[in-house]
N, C-alpha and C positions, 0 to 999 in steps of 0.2 A: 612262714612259707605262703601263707593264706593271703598276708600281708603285700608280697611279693608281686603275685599273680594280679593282685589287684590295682597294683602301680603299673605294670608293664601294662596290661587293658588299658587304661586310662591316656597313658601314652600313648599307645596306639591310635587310640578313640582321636585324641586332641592333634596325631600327625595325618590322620584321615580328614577330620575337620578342615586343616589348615588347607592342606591342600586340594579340598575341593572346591573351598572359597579361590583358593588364586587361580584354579580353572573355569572359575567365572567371571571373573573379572577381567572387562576388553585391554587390550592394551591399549593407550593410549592411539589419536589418531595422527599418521605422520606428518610434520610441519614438513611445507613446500620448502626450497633454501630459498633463502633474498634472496629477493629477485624475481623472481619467478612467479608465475601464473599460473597455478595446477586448478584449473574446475573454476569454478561462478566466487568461488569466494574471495572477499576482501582483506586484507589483511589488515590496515590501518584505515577505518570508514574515517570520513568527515562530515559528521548527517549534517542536515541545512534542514529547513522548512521556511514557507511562505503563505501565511496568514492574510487570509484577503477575506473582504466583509463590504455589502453596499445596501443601504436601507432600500425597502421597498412598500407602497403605500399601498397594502396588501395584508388582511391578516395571514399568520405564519400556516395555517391548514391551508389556505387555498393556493399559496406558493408553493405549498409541496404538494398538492394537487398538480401544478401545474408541471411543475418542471422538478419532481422529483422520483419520477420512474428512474433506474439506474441507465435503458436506454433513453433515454431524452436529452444525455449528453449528443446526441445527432442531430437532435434540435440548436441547442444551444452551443455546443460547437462549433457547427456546421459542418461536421463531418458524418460520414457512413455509418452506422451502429446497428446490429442486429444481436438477439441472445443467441449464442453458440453452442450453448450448454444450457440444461437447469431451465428455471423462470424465472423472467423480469421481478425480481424483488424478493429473490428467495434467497436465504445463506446457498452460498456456491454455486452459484447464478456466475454465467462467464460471458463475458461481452464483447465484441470485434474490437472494440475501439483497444490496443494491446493486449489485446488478452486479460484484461482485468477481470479482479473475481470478486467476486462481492462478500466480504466478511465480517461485517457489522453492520446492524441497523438497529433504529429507535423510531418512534412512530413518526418522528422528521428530520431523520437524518438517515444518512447511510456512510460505511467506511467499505475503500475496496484495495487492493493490492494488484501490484505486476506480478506476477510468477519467473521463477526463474528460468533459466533461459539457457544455454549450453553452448551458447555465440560468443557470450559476453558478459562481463560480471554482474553479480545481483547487485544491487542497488535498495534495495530493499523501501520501493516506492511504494507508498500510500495514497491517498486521497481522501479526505472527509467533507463532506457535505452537508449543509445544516440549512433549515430554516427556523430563524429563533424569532419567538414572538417578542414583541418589544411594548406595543400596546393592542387593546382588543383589535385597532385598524392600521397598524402598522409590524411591521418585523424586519429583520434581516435576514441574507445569505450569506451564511459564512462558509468559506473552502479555504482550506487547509492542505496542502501539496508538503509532505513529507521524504526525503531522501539520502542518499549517500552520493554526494558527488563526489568524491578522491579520485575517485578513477579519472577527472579532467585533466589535463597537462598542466594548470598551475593557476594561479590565483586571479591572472586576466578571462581564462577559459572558465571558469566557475561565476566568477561574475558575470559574464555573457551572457550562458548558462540559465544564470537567475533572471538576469533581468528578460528574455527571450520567455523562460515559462510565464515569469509574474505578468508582462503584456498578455501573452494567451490567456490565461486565466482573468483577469481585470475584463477585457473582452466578451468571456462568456458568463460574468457575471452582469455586466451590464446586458448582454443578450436576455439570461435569465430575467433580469429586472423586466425589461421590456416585454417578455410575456407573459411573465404574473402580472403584471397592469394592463395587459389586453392591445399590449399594440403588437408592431408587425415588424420584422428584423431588418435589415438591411443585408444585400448582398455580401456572401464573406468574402473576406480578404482573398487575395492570389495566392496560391502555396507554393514555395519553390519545389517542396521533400512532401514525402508523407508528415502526417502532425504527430507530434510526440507530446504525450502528456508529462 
């Protein structure tokens, strides 16, 4: 009988357990149907990136002295920049130039991100910024432009696309060069749009 009482406990115990593990576990989250656009998410990314690097005759501390505050992209740009949030060079530091937020650094680099957006899909952009020593009186800048472009209408619009950022960017890399070696920028270009990084 002792035996009995002992089983049925046990059982109990083990139908209490079970089911208060499957009352914590979320259900699954619902898939949009093809087709469809429900929220910022992508369904099939196609990341790209764009590796750009140009020597500068500059050792790599004084270039990022120069032109590596995360606002100084206003500089070399030549667009607007102001901190919105946070401090210039702090983790979570937010900057006019889209909203970018600053979420990695090293004593000469920095990594920043777009945030998402409720317009339009995430894209899940990045940016890194480096200045790599190369000898004690020379280095480079390297930037690195990471993304999801799928969202374009097809393989002519994504190449556009690239080659459209990779100009901007080439651009303000040679800006950058020009003021780690102490000269003076030239006027920027005409904008049709505001600038998208």
């Amino acid at each position: 009988m002792r035996f009995g009482k002992t089983l049925r406990w046990s059982v109990l115990a083990i139908v209490c357990v079970a089911g208060a593990a499957a009352a914590q576990t979320p259900a699954p989250p619902a898939q949009p149907a093809a087709g469809s656009s429900s929220g910022p998410a992508v369904a099939n990314p196609t990341y790209t990136s764009i590796p750009l690097e140009i020597t500068v005759n500059r050792p790599a501390a004084e270039v990022w002295k120069r032109i590596g505050k995360f606002c100084d992209i206003g500089e070399w740009l030549q667009i607007p920049c102001t901190i919105t949030s946070g401090k210039d060079g702090e983790f979570g530091a937010v900057r006019s130039v889209a909203g970018e937020v600053l979420v990695g650094k090293t004593e000469l680099s920095y990594t920043y991100t777009q945030t998402v957006r409720n317009d339009r899909p995430y894209n899940l952009y990045h940016g890194t910024l480096e200045a790599r020593p190369v000898t004690a009186a020379t280095s480079k800048i390297v930037y690195t432009i990471f993304f999801d472009n799928s969202m374009l209408a097809d393989d002519a619009a994504r190449t556009a696309d690239k080659e459209r950022r990779t100009a901007t960017f080439q651009r303000a890399l040679q800006n950058m060069k020009t003021l780690a070696e102490g000269g003076t920028l030239p006027p920027p270009p005409a904008r049709g749009r505001g600038a998208q990084n």
